[in-house]
C-alpha positions as CSV (number, residue, x, y, z in Angstrom):
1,X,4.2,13.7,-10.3
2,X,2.6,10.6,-11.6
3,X,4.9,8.3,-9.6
4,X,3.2,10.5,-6.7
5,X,-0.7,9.5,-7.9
6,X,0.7,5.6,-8.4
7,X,2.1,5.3,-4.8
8,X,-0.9,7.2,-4.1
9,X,-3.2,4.2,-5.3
10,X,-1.3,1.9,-3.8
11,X,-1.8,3.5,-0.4
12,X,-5.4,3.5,-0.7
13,X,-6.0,0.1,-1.8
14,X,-3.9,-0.9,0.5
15,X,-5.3,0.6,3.5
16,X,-9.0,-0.3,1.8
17,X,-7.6,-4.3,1.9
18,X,-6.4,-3.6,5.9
19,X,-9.6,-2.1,7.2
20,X,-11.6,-5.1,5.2
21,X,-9.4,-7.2,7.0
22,X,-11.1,-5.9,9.8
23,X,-14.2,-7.4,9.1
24,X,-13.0,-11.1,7.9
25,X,-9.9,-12.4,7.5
26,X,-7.5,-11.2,4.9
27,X,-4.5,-12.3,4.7
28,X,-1.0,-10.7,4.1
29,X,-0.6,-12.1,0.4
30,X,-4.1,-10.6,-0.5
31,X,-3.4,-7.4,1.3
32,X,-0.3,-6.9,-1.3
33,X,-2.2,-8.4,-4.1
34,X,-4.3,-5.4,-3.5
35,X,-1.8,-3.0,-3.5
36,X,0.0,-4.4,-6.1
37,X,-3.4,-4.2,-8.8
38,X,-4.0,-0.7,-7.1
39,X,-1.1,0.4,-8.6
40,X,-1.1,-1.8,-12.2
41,X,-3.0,-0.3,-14.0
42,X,-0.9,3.0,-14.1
43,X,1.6,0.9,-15.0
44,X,0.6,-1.8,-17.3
45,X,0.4,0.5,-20.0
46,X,4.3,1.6,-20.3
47,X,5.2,-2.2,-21.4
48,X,5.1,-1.6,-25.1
49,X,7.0,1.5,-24.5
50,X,9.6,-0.6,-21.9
51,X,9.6,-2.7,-24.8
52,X,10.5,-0.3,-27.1
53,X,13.1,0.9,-25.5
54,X,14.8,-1.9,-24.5
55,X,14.3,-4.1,-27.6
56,X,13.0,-1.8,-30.7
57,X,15.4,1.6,-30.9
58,X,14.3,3.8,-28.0
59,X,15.9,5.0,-25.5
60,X,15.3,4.8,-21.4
61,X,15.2,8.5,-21.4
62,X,11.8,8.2,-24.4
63,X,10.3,5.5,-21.0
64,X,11.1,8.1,-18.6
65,X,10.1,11.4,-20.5
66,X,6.5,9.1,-21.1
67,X,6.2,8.0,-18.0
68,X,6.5,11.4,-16.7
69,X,4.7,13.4,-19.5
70,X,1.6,15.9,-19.3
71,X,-0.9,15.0,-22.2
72,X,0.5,16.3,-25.5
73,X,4.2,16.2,-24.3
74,X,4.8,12.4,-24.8
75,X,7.8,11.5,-26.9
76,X,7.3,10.6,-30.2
77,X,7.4,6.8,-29.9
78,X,6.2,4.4,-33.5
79,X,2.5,4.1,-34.2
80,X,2.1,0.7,-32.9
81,X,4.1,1.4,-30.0
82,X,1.4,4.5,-28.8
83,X,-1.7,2.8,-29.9
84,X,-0.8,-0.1,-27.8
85,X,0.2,1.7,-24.6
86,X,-3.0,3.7,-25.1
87,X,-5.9,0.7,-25.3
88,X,-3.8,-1.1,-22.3
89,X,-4.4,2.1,-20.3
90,X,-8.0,2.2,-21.5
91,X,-8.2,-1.4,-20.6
92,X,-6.7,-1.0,-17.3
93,X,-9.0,1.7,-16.4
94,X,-12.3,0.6,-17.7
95,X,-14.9,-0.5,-15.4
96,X,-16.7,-2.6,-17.9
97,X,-13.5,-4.9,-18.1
98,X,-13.2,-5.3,-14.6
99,X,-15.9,-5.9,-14.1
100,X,-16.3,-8.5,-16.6
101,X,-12.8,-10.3,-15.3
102,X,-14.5,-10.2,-11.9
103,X,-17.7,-12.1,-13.0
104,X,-16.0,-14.4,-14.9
105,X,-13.8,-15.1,-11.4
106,X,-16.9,-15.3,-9.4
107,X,-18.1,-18.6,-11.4
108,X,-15.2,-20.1,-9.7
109,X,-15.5,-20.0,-6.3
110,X,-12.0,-21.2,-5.3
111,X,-10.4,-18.4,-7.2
112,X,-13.3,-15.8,-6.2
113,X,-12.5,-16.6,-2.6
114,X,-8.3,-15.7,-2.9
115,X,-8.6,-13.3,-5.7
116,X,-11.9,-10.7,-4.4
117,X,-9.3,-9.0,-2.0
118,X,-6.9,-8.0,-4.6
119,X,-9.3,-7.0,-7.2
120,X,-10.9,-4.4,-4.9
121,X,-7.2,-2.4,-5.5
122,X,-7.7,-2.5,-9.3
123,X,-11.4,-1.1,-9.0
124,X,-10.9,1.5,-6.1
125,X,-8.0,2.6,-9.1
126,X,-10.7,2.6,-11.4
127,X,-13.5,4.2,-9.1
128,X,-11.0,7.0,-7.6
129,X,-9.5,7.7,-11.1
130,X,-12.8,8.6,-12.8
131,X,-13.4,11.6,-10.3
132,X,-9.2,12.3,-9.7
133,X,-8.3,13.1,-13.9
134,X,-10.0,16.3,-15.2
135,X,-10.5,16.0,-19.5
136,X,-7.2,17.8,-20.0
137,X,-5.4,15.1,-18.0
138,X,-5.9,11.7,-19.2
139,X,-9.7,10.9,-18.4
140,X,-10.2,7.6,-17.6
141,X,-12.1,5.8,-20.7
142,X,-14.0,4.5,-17.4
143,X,-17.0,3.0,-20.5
144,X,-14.0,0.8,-22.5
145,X,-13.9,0.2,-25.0
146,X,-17.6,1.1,-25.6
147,X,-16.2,4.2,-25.3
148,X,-12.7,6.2,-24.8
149,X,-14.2,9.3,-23.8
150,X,-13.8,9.9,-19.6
151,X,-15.0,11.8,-16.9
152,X,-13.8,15.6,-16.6
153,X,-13.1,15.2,-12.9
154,X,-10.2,16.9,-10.7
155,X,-7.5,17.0,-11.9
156,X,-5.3,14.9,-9.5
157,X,-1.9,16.4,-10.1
158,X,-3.5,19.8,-8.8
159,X,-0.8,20.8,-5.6
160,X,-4.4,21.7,-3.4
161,X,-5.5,17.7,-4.6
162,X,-2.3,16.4,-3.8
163,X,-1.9,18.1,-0.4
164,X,-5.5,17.0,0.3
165,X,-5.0,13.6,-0.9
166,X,-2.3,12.7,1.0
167,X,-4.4,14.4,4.4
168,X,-6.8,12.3,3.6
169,X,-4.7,9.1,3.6
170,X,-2.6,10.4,6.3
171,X,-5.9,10.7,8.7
172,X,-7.1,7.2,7.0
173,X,-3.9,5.7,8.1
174,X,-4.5,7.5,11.8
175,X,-7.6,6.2,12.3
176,X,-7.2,2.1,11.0
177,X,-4.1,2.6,13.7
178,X,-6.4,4.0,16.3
179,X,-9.3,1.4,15.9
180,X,-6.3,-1.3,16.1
181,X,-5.3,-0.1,19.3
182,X,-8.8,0.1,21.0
């Protein structure tokens, strides 16, 4: 299910980056850059367990069960190992550190101007994860690292979310289609 809610993000940010292209130019490389950081941060935060696996005495079957783990169930990994996949998930998900990275790329205006198209992916991840993971689900520490606590929003992995995430993208997709053709 949480390969489901990373495709998911992808999707979005990626449809988000083709309907802004409708309004100034965007170009193919920014579009992917945008799905690409609409999907990181869901992923940035299983390197030190990748690397634990490959290099430090896990197994790929520890990465998988994590990956794929409902809060409480994740394998028992070494201390530094968990501490550092959670503060990169906090990191990743924090609004306060994006938008720092994105004011400190707005004082230069030749990076602003190729890099403001892919960072909308990471912050509509941000944004739609702070309403999309309930407190039993891993809340997005949105506050980071003022705070770890996070919004008790829906729970995304809910089958009636799902169903009506993907409509929603589904009809998304329709209409960007349909204003192309008009």
């Amino acid at each position: 299910m949480a390969l489901m809610d990373i495709v998911a993000h992808g999707l979005w940010a990626g449809l988000g980056a083709v309907w802004l292209g409708r309004q100034r130019p965007v170009s193919r490389k920014q579009i992917t850059g945008a799905v690409v950081l609409g999907m990181l941060p869901d992923v940035v935060h299983l390197l030190p367990v990748a690397g634990w696996a490959v290099f430090g005495g896990g197994t790929a079957a520890a990465l998988a069960t994590y990956a794929f783990a409902m809060p409480g169930a994740e394998p028992a990994m070494p201390v530094l190992v968990t501490e550092a996949a959670h503060h990169l998930h906090c990191m990743m998900h924090s609004a306060l550190i994006a938008a720092a990275i994105g004011w400190l790329l707005s004082r230069r205006p030749e990076w602003w101007r190729v890099l403001v198209v892919p960072l909308t992916g990471w912050w509509l991840h941000v944004g739609i994860d702070v309403f999309t993971h309930s407190a039993e689900y891993y809340p997005s520490p949105v506050l980071y690292p003022i705070t770890q606590k996070g919004f008790d929003g829906i729970a995304w992995n809910a089958p009636w979310f799902l169903l009506a995430n993907y409509a929603a993208l589904a009809l998304a997709a329709c209409l960007l289609w349909r204003g192309r053709q008009g």
